[in-house]
C-alpha positions as CSV (number, residue, x, y, z in Angstrom):
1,X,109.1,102.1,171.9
2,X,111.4,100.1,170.2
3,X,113.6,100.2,166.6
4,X,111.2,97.8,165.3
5,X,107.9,100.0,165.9
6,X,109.6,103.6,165.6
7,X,110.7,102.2,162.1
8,X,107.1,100.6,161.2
9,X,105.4,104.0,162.1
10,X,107.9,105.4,159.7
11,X,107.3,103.5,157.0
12,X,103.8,103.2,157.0
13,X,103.1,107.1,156.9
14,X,105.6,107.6,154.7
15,X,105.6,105.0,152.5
16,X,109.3,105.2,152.8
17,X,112.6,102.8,153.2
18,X,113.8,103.4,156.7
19,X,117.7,101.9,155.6
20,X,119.0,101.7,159.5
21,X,117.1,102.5,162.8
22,X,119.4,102.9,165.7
23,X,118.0,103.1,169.5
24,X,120.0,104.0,172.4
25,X,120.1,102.1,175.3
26,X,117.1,103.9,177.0
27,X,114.7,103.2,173.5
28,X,113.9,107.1,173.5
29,X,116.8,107.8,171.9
30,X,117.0,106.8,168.3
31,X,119.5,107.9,165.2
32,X,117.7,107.2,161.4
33,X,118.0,107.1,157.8
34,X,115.3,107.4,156.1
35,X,114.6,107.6,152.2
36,X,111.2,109.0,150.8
37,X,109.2,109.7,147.5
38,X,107.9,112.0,149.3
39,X,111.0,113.9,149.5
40,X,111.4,114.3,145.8
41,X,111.6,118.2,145.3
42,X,111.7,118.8,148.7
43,X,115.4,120.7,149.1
44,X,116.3,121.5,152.1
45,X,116.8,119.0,154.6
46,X,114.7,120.8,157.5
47,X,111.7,120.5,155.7
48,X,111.8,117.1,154.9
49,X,113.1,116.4,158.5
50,X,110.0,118.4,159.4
51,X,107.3,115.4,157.4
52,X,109.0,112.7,159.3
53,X,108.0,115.0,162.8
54,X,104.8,115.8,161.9
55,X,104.7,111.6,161.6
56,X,106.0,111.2,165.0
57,X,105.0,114.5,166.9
58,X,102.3,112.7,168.9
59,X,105.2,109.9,170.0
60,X,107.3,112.7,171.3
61,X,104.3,114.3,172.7
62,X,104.0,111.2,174.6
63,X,107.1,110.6,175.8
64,X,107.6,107.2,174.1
65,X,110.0,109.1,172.1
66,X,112.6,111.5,173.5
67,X,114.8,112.3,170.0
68,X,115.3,111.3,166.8
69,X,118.3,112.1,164.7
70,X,118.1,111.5,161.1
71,X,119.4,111.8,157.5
72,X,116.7,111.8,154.5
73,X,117.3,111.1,151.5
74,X,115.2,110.6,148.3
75,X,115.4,107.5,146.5
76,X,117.7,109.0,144.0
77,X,119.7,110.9,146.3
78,X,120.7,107.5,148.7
79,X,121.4,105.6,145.1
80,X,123.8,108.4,144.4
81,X,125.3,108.3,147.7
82,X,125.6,104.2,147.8
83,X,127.3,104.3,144.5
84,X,130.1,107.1,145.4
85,X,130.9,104.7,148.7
86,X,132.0,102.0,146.7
């Protein structure tokens, strides 16, 4: 598995806007940010850590995907966040 796929599988289930994909040198590896609708009213950070999972569970399963870190945002919440960094 590459950057490239991982982030397609992403963002087709999700319907979201991975922002950066990140894979380490042995592509099982991967760091993420990803911002979702779906995550709109959705708290805490485990449970929308815990939809992008249940997305790639059968990867991991696999063994085409060892570990993922990510940060999730909603739309709203990355806007915010790209705004203060200026």
């Amino acid at each position: 598995m590459n950057t490239t796929e991982l982030k397609t599988i992403i963002e087709n289930k999700l319907g979201s806007n991975t922002i950066a994909m990140i894979a380490s040198d042995d592509n099982i590896h991967f760091d993420a940010i990803i911002i979702s609708d779906l995550f709109n009213g959705i708290l805490s950070k485990v449970k929308q850590q815990q939809i992008v999972y249940a997305v790639i569970n059968d990867y991991i399963a696999s063994g085409e995907l060892h570990a993922i870190a990510m940060k999730t945002h909603t739309p709203e919440q990355w806007a915010q966040l790209s705004v203060s960094k200026q």
